[in-house]
N, C-alpha and C positions, 0 to 999 in steps of 0.2 A: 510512451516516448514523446508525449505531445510536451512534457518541459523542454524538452531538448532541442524539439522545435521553435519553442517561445524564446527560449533564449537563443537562438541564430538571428531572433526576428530585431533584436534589442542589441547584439552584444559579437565583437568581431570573432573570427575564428581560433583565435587563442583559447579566449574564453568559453568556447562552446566546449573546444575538446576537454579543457580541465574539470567544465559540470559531466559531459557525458563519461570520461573516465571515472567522476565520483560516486556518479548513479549507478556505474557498471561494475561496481568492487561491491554494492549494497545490494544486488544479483545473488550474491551468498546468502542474501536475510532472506531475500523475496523466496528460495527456495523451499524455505520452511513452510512457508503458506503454501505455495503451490502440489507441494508434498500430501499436505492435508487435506489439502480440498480432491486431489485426485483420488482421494482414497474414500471419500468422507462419500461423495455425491451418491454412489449406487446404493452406500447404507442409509443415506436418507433419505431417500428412494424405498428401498425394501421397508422402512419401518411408517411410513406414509400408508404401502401399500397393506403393512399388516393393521393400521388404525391402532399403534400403542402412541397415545399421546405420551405419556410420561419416561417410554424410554426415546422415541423422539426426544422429548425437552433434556432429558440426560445428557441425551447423545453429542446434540449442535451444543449443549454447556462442554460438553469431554472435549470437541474438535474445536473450538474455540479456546480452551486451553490450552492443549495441545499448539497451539497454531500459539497463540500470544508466548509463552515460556520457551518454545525453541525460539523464537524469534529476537527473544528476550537474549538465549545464549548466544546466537549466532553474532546479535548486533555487539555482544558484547567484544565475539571473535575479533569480528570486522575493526570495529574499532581498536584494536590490539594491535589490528597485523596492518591497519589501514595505512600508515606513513612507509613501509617499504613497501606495498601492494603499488602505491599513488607512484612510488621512486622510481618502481619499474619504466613507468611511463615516460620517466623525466624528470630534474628536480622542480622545473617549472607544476608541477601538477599534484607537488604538495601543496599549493593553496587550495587544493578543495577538500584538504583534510577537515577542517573548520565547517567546513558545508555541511560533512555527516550528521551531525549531532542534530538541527533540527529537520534534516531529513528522515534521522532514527525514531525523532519522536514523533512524526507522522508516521512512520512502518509500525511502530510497536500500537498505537492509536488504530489501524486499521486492522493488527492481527488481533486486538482484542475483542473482535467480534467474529473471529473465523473465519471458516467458509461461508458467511452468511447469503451471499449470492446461490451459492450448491441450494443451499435450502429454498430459497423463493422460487429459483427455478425448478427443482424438483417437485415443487409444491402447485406447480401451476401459476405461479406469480411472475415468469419472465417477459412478462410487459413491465410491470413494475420497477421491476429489478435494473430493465434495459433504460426506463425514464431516469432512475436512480443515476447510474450510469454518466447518462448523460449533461445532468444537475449538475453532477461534480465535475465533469469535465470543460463546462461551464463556466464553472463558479474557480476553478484551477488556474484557467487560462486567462480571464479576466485578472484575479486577483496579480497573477502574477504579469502580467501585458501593465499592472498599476506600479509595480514594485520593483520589479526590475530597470525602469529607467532613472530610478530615485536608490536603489541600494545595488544594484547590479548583480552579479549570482547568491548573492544573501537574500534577496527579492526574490527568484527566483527556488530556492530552497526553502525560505519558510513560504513563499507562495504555493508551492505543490506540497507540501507537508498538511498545510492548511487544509489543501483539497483534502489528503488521505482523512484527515482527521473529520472534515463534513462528507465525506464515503461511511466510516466508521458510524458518525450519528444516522442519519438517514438509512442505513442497514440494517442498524440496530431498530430502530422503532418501527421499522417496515416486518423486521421476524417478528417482533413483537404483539402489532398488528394485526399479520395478516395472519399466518398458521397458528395464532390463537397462543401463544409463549406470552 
């Protein structure tokens, strides 16, 4: 939620409500990950503890899958149902119809790497995972604290998209790294 913070910091309360009802209709995408990863962690857990490297490296490939193609359908949904979902709220709050799209492409960027935190943490890596974390959370609220005074919640949308999308890198080469994938 720390966009939705950024932009209260930059941008009056109109505008706040239109990005936080647009990140909260994109709640239907995030679900797909969170689904996966709750399910994903205790097996990559058990298969650490059995020492099968190669159904490990299967496994965080299957949940990574998994995780990127639902997400892939659900944004699809989203974006389907997205202008009467937004309507609900108000006709004022179909302008953050526009906003989904490179919001989607930081969600789908971040599901293409899975539950890759399940895995570092399972793995003994949640320092790592937690510095990771934090880099993007960083690198999010900067970017977007530069771009929202100059593009207003378009600043703000690819500013945090951004983020997911250096989440996504930094995950990735951190699984790759560390538990040896």
């Amino acid at each position: 939620n720390a966009d939705v913070l950024v932009v209260g910091l930059f941008m009056d309360p109109q505008h706040v409500a239109v990005y936080y009802a647009t990140v909260k209709v994109l709640a239907l995408v995030h679900f797909v990950y969170f689904a996966v990863k709750a399910g994903s962690a205790q097996r990559y857990s058990e298969l650490m503890g059995a020492g099968s490297k190669q159904a490990l490296a299967a496994f965080a490939r299957d949940s990574a899958s998994w995780t990127f193609w639902g997400a892939m359908f659900m944004s699809c949904v989203v974006l389907l149902l997205a202008r009467p979902l937004l309507s609900m709220f108000g006709e004022n709050f179909l302008a953050g119809f526009p906003l989904l799209f490179p919001l989607v492409i930081g969600i789908l960027a971040r599901s293409s790497v899975g539950p890759a935190e399940s895995l570092l943490n399972m793995s003994g890596n949640q320092n790592l995972c937690a510095l990771l974390y934090a880099l993007t959370l960083g690198f999010s609220v900067t970017l977007s604290c530069l771009l929202i005074p100059h593009f207003g919640l378009w600043g703000a949308a690819c500013g945090f998209s951004a983020g997911m999308v250096f989440e996504a890198v930094l995950l990735a080469a951190a699984v790759k790294h560390r538990p040896g994938f």
